[in-house]
Backbone as XML, in Angstrom:
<?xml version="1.0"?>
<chain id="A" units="angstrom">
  <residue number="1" name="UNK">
    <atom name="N" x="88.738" y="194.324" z="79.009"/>
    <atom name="CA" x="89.679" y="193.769" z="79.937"/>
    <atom name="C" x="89.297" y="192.311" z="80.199"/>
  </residue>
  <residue number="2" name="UNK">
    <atom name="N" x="89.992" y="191.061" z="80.153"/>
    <atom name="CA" x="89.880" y="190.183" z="80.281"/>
    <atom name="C" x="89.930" y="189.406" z="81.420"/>
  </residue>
  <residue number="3" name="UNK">
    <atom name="N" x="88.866" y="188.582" z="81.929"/>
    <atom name="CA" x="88.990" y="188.212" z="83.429"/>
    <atom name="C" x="88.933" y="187.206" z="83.478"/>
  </residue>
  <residue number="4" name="UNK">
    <atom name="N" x="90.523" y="187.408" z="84.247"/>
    <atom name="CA" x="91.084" y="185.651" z="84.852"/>
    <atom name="C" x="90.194" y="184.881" z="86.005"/>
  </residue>
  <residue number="5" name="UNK">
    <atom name="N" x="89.875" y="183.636" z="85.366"/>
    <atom name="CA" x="89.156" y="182.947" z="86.225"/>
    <atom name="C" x="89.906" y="182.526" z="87.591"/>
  </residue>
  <residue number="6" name="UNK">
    <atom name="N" x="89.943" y="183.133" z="88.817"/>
    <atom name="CA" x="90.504" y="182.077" z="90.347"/>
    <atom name="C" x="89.823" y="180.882" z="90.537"/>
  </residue>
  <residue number="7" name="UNK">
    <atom name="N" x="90.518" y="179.857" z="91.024"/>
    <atom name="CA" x="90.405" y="179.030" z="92.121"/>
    <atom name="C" x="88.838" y="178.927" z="92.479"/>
  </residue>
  <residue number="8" name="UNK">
    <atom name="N" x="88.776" y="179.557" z="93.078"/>
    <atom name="CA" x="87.339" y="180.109" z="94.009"/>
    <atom name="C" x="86.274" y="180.551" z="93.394"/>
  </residue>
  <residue number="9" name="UNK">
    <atom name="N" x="86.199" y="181.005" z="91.972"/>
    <atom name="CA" x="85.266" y="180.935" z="91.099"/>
    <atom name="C" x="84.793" y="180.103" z="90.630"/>
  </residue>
  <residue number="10" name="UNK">
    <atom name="N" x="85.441" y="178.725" z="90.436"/>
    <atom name="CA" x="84.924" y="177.322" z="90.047"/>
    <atom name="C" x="83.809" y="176.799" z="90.799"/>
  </residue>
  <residue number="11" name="UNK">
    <atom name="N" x="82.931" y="176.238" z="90.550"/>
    <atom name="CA" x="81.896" y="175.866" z="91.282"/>
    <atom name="C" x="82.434" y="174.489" z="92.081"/>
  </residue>
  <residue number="12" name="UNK">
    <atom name="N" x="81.981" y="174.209" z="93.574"/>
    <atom name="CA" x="82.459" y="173.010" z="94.028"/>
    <atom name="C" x="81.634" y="172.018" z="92.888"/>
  </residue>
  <residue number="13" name="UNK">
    <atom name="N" x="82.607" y="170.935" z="93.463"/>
    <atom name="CA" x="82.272" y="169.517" z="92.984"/>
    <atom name="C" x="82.055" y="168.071" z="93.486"/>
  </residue>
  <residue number="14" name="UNK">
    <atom name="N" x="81.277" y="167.838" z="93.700"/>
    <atom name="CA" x="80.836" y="166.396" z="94.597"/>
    <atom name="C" x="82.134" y="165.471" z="94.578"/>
  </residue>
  <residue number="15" name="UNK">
    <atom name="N" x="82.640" y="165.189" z="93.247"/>
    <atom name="CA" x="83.616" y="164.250" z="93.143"/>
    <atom name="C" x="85.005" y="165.092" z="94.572"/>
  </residue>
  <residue number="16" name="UNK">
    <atom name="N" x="85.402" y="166.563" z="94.329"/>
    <atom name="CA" x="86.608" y="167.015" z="94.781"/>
    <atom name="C" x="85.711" y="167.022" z="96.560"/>
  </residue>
  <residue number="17" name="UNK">
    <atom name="N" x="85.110" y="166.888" z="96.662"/>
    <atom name="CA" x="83.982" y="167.091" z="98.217"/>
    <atom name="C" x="84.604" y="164.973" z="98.570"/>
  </residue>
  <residue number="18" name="UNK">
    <atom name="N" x="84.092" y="164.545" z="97.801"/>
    <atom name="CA" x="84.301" y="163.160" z="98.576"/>
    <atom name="C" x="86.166" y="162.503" z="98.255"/>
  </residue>
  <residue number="19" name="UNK">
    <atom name="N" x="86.375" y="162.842" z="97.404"/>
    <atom name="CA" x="88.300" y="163.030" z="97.478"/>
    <atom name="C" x="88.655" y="163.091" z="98.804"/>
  </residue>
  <residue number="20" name="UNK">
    <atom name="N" x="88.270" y="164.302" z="99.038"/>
    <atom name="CA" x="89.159" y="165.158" z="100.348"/>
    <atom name="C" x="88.494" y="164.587" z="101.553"/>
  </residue>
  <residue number="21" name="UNK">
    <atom name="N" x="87.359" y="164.077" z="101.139"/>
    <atom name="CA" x="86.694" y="163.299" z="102.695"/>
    <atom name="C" x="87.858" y="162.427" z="102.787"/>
  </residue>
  <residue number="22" name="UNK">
    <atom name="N" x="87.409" y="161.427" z="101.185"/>
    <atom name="CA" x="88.681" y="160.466" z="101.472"/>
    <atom name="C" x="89.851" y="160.335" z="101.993"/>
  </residue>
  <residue number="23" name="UNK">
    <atom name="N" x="90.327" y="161.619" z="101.545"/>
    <atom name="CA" x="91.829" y="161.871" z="101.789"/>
    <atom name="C" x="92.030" y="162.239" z="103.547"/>
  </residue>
  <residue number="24" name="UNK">
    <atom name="N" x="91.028" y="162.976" z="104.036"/>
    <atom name="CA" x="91.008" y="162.709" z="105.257"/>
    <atom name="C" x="90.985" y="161.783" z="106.282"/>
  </residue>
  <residue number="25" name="UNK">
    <atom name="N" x="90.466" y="160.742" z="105.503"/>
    <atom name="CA" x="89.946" y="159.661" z="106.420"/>
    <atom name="C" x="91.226" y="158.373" z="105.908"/>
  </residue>
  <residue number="26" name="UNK">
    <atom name="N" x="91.839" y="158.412" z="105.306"/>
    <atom name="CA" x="93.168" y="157.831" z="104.817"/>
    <atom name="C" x="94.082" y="158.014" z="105.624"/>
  </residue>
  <residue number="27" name="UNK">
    <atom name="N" x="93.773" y="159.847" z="106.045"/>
    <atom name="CA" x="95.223" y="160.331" z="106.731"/>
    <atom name="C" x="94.923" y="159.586" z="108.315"/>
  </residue>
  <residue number="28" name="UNK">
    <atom name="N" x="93.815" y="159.720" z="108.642"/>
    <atom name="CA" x="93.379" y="159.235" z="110.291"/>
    <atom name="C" x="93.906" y="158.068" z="110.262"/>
  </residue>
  <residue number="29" name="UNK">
    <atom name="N" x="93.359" y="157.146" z="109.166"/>
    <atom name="CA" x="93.851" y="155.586" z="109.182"/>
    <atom name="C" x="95.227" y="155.607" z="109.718"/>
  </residue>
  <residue number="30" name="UNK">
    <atom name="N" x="96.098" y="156.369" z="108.297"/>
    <atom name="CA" x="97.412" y="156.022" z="108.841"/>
    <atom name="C" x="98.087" y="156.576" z="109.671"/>
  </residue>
  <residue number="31" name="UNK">
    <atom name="N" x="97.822" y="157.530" z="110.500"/>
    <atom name="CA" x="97.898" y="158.054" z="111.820"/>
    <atom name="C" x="97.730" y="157.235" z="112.671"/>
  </residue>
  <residue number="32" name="UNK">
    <atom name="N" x="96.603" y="156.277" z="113.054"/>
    <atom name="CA" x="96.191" y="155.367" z="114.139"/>
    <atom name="C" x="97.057" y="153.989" z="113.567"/>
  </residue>
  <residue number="33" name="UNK">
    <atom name="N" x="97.086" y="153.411" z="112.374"/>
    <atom name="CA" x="97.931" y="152.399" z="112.191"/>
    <atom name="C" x="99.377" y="152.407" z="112.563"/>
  </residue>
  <residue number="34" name="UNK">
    <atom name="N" x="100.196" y="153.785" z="112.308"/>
    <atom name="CA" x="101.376" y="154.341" z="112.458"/>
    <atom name="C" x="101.699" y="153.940" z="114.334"/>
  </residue>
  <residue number="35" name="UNK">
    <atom name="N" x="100.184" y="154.957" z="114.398"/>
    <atom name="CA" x="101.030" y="154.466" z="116.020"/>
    <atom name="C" x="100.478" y="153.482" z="116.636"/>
  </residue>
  <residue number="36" name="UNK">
    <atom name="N" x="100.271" y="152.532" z="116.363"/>
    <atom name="CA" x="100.118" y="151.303" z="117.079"/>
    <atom name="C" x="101.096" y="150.544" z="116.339"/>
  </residue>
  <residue number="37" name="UNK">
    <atom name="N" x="101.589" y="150.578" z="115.002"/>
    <atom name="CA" x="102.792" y="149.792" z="114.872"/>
    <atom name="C" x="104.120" y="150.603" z="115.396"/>
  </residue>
  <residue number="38" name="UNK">
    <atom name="N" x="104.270" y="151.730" z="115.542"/>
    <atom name="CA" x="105.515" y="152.154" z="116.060"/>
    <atom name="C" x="105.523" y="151.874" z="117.519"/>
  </residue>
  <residue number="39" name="UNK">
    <atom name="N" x="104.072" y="151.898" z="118.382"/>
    <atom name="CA" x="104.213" y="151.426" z="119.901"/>
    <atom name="C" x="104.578" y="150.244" z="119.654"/>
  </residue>
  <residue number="40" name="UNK">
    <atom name="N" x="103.941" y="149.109" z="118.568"/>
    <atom name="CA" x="104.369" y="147.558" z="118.846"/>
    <atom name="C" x="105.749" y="147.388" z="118.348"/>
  </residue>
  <residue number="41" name="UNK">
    <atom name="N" x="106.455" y="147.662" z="117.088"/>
    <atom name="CA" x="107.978" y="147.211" z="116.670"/>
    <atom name="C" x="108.798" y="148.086" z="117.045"/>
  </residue>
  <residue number="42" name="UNK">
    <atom name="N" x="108.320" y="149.510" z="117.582"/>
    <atom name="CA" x="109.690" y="150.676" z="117.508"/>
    <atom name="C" x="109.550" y="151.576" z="116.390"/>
  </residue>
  <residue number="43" name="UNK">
    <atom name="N" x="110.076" y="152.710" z="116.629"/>
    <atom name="CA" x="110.386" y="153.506" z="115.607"/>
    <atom name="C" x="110.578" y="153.184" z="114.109"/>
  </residue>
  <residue number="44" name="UNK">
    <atom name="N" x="111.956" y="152.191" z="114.610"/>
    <atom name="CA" x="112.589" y="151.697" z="112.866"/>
    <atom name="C" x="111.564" y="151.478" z="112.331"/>
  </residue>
  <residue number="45" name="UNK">
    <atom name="N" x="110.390" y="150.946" z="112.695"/>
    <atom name="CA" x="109.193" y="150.454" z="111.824"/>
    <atom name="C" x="108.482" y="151.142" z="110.102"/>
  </residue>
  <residue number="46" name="UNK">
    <atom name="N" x="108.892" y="152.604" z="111.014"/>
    <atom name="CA" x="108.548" y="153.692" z="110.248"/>
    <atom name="C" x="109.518" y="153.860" z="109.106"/>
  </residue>
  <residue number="47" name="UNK">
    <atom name="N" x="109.019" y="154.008" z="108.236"/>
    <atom name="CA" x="109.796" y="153.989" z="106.496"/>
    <atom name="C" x="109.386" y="155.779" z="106.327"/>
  </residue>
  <residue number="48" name="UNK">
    <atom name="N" x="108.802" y="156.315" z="106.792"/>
    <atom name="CA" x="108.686" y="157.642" z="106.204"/>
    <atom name="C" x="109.852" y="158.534" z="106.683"/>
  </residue>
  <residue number="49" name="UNK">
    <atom name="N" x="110.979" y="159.065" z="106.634"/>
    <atom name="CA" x="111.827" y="159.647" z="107.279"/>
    <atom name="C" x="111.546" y="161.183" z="108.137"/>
  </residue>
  <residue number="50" name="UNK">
    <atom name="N" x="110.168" y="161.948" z="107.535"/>
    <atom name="CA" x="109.802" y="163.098" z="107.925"/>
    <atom name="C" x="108.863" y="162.688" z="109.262"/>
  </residue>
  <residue number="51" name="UNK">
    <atom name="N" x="108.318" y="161.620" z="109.083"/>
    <atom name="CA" x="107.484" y="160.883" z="110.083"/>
    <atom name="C" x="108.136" y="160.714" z="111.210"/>
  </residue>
  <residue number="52" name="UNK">
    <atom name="N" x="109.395" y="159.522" z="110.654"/>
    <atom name="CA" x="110.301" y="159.110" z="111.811"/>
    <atom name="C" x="111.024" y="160.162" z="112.545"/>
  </residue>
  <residue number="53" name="UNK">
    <atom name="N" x="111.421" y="161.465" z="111.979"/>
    <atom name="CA" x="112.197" y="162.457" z="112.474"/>
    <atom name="C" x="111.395" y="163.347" z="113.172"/>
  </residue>
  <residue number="54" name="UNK">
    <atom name="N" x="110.146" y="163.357" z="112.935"/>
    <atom name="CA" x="109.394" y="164.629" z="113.686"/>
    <atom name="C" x="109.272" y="163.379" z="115.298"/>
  </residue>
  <residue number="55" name="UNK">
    <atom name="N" x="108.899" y="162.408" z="115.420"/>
    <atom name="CA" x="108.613" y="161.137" z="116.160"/>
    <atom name="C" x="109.916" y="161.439" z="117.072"/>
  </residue>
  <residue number="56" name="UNK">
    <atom name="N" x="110.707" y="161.140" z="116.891"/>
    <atom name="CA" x="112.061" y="161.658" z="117.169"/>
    <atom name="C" x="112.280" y="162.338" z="118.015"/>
  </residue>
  <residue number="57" name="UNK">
    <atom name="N" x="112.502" y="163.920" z="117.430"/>
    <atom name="CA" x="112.124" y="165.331" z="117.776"/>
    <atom name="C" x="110.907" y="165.365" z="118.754"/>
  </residue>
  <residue number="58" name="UNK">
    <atom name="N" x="109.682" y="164.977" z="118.854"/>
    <atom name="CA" x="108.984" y="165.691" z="119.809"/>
    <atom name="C" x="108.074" y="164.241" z="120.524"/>
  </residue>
  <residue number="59" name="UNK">
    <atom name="N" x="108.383" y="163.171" z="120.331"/>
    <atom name="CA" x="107.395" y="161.856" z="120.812"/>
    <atom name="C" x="106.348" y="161.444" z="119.710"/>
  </residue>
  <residue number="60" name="UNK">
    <atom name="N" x="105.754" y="160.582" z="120.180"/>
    <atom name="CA" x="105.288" y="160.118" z="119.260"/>
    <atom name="C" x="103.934" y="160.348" z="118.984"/>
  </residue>
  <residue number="61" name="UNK">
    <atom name="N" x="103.357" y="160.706" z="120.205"/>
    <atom name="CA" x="101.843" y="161.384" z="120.265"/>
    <atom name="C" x="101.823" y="162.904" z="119.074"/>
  </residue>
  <residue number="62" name="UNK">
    <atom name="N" x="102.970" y="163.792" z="119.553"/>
    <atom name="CA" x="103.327" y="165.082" z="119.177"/>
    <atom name="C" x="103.632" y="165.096" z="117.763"/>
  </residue>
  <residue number="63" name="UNK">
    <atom name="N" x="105.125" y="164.004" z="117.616"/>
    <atom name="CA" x="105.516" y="164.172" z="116.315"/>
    <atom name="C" x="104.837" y="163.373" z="115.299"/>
  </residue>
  <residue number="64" name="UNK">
    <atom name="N" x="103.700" y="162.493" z="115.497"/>
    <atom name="CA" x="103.267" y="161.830" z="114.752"/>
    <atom name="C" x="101.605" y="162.762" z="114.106"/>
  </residue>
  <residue number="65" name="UNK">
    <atom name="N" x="101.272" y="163.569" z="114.945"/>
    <atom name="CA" x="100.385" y="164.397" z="115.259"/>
    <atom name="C" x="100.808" y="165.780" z="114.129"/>
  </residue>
  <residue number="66" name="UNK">
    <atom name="N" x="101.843" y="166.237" z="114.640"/>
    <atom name="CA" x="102.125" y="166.958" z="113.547"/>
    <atom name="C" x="102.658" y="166.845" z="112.367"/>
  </residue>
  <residue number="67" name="UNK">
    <atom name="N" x="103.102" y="165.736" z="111.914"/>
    <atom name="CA" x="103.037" y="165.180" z="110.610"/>
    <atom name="C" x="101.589" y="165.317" z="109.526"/>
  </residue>
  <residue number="68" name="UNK">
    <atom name="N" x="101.126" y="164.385" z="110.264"/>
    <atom name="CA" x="99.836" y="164.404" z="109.687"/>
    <atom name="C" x="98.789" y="165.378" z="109.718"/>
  </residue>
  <residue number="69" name="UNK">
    <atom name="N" x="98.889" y="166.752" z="110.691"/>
    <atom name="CA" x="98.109" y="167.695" z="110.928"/>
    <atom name="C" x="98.575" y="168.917" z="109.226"/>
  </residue>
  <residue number="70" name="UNK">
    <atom name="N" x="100.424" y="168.283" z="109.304"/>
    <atom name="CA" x="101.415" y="168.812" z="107.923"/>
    <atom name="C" x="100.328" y="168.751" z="106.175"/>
  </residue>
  <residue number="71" name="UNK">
    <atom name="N" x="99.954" y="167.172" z="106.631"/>
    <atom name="CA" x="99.510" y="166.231" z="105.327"/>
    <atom name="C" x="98.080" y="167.191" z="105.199"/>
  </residue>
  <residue number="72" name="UNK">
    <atom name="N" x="97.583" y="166.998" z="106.352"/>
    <atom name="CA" x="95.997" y="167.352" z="106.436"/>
    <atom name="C" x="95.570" y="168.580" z="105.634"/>
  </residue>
  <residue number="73" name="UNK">
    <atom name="N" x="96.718" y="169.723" z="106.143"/>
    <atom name="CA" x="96.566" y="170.711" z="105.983"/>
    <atom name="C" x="96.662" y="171.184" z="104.456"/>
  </residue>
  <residue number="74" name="UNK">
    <atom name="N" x="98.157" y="170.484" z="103.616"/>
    <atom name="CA" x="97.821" y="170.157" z="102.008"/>
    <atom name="C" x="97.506" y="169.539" z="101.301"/>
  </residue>
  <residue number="75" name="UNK">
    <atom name="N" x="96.489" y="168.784" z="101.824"/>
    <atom name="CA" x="95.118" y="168.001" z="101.187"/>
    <atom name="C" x="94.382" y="169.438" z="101.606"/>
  </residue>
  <residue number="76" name="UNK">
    <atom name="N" x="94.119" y="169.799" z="102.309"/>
    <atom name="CA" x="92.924" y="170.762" z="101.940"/>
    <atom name="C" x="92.731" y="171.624" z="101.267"/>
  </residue>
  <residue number="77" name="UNK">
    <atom name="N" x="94.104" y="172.609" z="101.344"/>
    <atom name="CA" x="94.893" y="173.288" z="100.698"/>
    <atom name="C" x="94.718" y="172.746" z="99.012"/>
  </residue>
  <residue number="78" name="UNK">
    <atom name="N" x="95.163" y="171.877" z="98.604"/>
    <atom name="CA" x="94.988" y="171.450" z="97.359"/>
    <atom name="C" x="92.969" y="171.473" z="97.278"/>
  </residue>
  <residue number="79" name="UNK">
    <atom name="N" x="92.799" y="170.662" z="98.169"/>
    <atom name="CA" x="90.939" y="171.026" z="97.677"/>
    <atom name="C" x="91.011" y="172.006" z="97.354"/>
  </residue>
  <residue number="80" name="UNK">
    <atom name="N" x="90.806" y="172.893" z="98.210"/>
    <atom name="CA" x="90.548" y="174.453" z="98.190"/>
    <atom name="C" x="90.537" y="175.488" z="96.825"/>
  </residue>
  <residue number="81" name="UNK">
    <atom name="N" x="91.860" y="174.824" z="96.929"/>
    <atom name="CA" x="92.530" y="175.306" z="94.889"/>
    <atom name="C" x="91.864" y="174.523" z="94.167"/>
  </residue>
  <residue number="82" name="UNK">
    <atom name="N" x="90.978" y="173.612" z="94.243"/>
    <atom name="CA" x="90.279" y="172.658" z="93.142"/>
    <atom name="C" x="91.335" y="171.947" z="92.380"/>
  </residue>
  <residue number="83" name="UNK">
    <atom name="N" x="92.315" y="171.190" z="92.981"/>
    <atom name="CA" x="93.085" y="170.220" z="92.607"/>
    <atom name="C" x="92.659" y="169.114" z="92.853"/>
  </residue>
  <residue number="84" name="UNK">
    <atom name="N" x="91.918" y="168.389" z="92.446"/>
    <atom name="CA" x="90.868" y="167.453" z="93.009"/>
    <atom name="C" x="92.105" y="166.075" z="92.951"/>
  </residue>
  <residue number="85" name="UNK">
    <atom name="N" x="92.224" y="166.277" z="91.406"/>
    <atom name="CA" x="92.665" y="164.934" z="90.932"/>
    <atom name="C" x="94.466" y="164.724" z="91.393"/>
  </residue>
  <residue number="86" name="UNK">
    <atom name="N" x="94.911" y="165.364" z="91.841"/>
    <atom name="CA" x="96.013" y="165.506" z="92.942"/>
    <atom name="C" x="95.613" y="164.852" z="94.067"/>
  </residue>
  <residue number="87" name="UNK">
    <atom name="N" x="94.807" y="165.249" z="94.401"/>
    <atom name="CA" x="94.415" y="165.069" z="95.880"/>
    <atom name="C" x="93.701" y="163.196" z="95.867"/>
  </residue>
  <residue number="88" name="UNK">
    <atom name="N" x="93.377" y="162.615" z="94.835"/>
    <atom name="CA" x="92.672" y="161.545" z="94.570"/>
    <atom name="C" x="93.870" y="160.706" z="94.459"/>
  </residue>
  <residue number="89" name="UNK">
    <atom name="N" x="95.066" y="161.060" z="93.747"/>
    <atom name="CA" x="96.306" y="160.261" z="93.385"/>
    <atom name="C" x="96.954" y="160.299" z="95.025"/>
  </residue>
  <residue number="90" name="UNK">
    <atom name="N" x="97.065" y="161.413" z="95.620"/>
    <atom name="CA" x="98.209" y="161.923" z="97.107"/>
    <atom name="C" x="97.137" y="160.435" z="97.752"/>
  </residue>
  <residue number="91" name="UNK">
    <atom name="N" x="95.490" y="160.042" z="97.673"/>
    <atom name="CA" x="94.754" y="159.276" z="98.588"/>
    <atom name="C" x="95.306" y="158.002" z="98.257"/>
  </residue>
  <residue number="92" name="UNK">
    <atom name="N" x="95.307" y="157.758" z="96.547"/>
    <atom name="CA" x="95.421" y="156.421" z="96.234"/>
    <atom name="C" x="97.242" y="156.202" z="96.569"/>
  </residue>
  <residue number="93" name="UNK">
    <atom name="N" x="97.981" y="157.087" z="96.890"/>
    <atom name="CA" x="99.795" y="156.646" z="97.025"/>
    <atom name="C" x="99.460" y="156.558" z="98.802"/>
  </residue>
  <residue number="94" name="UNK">
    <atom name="N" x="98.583" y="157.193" z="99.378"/>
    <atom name="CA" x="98.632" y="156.574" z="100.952"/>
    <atom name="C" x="98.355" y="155.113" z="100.714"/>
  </residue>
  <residue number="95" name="UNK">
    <atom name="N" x="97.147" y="155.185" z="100.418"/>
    <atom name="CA" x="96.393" y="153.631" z="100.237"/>
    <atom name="C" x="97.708" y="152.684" z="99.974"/>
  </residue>
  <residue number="96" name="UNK">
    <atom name="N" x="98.104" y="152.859" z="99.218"/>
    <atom name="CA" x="99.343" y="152.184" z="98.299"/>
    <atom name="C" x="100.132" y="152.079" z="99.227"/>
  </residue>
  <residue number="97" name="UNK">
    <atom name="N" x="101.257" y="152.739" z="99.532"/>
    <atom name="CA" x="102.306" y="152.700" z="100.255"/>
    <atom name="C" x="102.166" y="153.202" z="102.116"/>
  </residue>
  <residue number="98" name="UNK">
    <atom name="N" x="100.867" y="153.084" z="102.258"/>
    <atom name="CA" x="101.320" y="153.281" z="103.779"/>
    <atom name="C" x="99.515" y="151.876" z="104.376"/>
  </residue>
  <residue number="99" name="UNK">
    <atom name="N" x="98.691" y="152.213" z="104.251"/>
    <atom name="CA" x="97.691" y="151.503" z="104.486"/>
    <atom name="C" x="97.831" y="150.106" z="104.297"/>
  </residue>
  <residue number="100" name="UNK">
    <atom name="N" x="97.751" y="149.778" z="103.206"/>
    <atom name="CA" x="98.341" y="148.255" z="103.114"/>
    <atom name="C" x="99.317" y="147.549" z="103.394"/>
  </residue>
  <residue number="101" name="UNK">
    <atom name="N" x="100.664" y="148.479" z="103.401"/>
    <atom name="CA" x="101.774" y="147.778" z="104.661"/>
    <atom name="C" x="101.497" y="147.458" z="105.804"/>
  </residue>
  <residue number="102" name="UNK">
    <atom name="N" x="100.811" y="148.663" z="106.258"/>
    <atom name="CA" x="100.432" y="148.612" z="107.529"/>
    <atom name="C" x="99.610" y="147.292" z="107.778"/>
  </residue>
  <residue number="103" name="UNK">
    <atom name="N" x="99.025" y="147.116" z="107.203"/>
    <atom name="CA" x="97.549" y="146.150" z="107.081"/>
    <atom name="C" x="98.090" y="144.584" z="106.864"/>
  </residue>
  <residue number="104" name="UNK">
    <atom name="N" x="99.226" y="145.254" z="105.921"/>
    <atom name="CA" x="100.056" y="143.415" z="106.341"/>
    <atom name="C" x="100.774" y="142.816" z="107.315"/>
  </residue>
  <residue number="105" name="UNK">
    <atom name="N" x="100.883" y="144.068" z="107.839"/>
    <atom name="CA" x="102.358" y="143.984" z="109.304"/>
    <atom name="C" x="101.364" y="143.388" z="110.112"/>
  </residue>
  <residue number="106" name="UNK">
    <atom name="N" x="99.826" y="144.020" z="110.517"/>
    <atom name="CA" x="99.288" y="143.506" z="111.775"/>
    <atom name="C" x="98.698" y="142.438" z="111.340"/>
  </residue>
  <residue number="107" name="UNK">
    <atom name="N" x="98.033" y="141.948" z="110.150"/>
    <atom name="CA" x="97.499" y="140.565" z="109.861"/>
    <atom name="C" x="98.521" y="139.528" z="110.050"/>
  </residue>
  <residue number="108" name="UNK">
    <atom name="N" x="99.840" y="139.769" z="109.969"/>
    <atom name="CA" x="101.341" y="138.686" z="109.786"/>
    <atom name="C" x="101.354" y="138.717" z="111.667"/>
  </residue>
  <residue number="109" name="UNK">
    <atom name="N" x="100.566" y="139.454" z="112.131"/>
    <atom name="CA" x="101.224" y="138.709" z="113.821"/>
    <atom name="C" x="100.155" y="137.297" z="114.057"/>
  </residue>
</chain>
């Protein structure tokens, strides 16, 4: 009988261990950048539409909170499954499209 290797049989890996740090500490960034530019320009500021709509829906402490608690949860989720290199690309498209906007909006005041 032939046995399928799970998920969870793979041995961890230093590289998928500091990913997901990363990816954690990406998500905080743009959590705390998010809301200090949505307290300073407003809502419209926000380009993410699931962002802006949960923000919306429940405030901005709440809906911005559970967005990212959303993100947090499949970044880990993907660790977990040993999707490392998912989880390294999901860090480098924050970096990309949310960190460095951000990072230009508050250096341009």
């Amino acid at each position: 009988m032939a046995h399928f290797c799970k998920y969870w049989d793979t041995p961890r890996s230093r590289f998928g261990d500091l990913v997901v740090i990363t990816f954690l500490l990406v998500q905080f960034l743009d959590g705390a950048l998010t809301y200090l530019g949505v307290r300073t320009w407003g809502l419209t500021i926000e380009a993410n539409p699931l962002v802006s709509s949960a923000v919306a829906s429940a405030g901005l402490g709440a809906g911005l909170a559970a967005a990212k608690l959303v993100a947090i949860g499949g970044g880990i989720v993907l660790h977990l499954r040993r999707v490392h290199y998912l989880v390294a690309l999901l860090t480098a498209l924050y970096v990309a499209a949310a960190i460095l906007p951000w990072t230009a909006l508050f250096l341009a005041l």
